[in-house]
C-alpha positions as CSV (number, residue, x, y, z in Angstrom):
1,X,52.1,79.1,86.1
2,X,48.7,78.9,84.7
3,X,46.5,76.2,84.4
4,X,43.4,75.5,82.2
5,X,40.4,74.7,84.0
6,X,39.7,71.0,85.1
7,X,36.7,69.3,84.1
8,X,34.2,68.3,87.2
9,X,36.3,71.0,89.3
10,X,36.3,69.4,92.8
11,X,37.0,66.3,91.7
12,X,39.6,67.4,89.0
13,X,41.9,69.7,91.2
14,X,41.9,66.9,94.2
15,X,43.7,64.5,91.3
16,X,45.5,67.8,90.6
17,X,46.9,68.6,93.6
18,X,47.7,64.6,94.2
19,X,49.7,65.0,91.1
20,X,51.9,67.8,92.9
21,X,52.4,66.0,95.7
22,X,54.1,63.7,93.2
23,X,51.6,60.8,93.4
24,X,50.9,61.1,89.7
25,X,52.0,58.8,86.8
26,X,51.6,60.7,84.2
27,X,49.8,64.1,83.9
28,X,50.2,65.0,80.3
29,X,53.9,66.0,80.8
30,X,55.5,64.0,78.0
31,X,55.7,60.7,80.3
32,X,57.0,62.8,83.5
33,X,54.8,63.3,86.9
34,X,54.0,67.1,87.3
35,X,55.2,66.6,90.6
36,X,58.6,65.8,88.5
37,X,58.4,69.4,87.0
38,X,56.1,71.5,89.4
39,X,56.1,70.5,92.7
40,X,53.4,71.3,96.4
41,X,55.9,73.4,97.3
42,X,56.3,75.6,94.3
43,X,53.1,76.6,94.8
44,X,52.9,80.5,96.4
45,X,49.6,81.1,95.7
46,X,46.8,80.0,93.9
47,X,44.0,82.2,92.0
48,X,41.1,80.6,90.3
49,X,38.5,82.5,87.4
50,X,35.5,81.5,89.6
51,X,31.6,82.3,87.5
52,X,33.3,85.9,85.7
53,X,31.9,86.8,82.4
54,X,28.6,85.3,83.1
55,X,27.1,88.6,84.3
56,X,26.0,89.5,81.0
57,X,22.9,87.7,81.3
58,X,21.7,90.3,84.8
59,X,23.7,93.3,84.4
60,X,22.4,95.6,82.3
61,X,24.7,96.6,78.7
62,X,25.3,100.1,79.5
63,X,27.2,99.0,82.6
64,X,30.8,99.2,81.0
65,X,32.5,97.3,83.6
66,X,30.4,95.3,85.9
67,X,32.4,94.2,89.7
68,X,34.4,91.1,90.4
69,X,34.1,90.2,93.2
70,X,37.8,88.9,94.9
71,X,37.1,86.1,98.1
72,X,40.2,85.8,99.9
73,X,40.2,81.9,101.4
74,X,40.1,82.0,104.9
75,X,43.5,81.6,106.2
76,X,46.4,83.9,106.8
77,X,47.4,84.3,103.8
78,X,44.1,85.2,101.7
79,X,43.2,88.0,102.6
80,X,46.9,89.6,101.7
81,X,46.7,88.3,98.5
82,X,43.0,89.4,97.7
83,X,44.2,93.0,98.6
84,X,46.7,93.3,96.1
85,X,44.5,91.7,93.7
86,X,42.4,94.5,94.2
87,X,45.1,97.2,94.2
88,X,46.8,95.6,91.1
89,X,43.5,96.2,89.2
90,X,42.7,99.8,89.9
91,X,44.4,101.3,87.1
92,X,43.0,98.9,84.6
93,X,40.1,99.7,82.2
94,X,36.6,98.1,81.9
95,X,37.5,96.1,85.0
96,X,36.2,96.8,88.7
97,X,37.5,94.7,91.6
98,X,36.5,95.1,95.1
99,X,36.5,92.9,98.5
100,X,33.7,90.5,98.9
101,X,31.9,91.3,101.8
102,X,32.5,90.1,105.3
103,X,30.4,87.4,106.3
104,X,30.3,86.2,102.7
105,X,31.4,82.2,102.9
106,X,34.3,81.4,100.4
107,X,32.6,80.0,97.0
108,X,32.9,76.1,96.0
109,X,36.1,76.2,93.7
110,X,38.9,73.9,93.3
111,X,40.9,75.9,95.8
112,X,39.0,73.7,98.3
113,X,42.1,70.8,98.0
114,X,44.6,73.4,98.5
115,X,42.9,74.7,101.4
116,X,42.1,71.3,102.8
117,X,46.0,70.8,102.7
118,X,47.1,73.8,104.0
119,X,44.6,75.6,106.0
120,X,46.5,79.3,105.4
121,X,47.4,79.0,102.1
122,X,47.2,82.0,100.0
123,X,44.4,81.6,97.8
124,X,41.4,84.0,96.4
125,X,38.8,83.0,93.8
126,X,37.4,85.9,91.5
127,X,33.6,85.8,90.8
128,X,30.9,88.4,89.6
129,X,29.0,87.8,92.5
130,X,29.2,88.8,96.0
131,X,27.1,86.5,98.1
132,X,26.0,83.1,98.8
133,X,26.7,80.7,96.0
134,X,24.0,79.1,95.0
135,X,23.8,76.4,92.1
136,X,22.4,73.1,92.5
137,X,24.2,71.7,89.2
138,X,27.8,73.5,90.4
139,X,30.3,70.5,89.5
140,X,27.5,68.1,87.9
141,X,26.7,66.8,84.8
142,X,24.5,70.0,84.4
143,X,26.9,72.1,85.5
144,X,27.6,74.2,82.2
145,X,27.3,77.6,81.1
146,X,30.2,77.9,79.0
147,X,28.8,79.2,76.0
148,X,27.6,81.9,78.1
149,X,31.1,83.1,79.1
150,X,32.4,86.5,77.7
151,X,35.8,86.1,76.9
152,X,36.8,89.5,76.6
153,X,35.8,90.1,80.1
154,X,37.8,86.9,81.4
155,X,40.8,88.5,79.6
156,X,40.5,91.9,81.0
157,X,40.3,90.4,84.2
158,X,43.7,88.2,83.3
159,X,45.7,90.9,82.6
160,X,45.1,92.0,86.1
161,X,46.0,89.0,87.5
162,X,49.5,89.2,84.6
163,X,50.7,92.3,86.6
């Protein structure tokens, strides 16, 4: 299943994942708990659209197909799933996928409540960069940037994931 992204992030996917464990009264679901329909343990992996189609604004436009960057959550099961991630998107056009680098720290996302429940869960967040994150408004009022996303490039990158 796929799920839209939450507004304030942290915040939002902590009241998410409450909802799973079936603490929720109502999540949208016609009256039911999304725990009712979609439960904690349902859940085999999750894969979140971290900062991708925001590299317009420092790659330059003859790049065709500019990296994203997959950062498998520390656990067990991350860096499995980050590997076929990358595997599944090698035959794709106008999108590049590679590793993050060792030593890079897994990027604020709202994986963080998965992770914080389940320590090896398999998880991976996709992002055009492949370092530190660094944003001082990530998750604020300030935090924005959407009209800045490319959308084409989120889709490429979602068919990917489709396989």
């Amino acid at each position: 299943a796929a799920f839209a992204a939450e507004d304030w992030g942290y915040a939002g996917s902590r009241r998410f994942l409450w909802e799973l464990a079936g603490g929720g009264a109502d999540a949208g679901f016609g009256g039911a708990n999304v725990g009712d329909i979609l439960g904690l343990g349902d859940v085999d992996a999750a894969i979140e659209l971290g900062a991708i189609g925001l590299a317009h604004r420092r790659i330059p436009p003859d790049v065709a197909s500019p990296t994203v960057f997959v950062h498998a959550a520390p656990g067990v099961g991350g860096a499995g799933l980050a590997d076929a991630i990358v595997e599944t998107g090698v035959d794709v056009p106008g999108v590049s996928l590679r590793r993050s680098a060792d030593g890079v720290p897994f990027p604020p996302s709202s994986t963080f409540s998965l992770l914080r429940r389940d320590a090896n869960a398999r998880a991976a967040v996709l992002a055009e960069y492949d370092d530190r994150y660094v944003d001082p408004f990530y998750g604020g009022a300030w935090d924005s940037g959407v009209h800045a996303v490319d959308p084409a490039r989120m889709a490429r990158v979602a068919v990917v994931l489709a396989k």
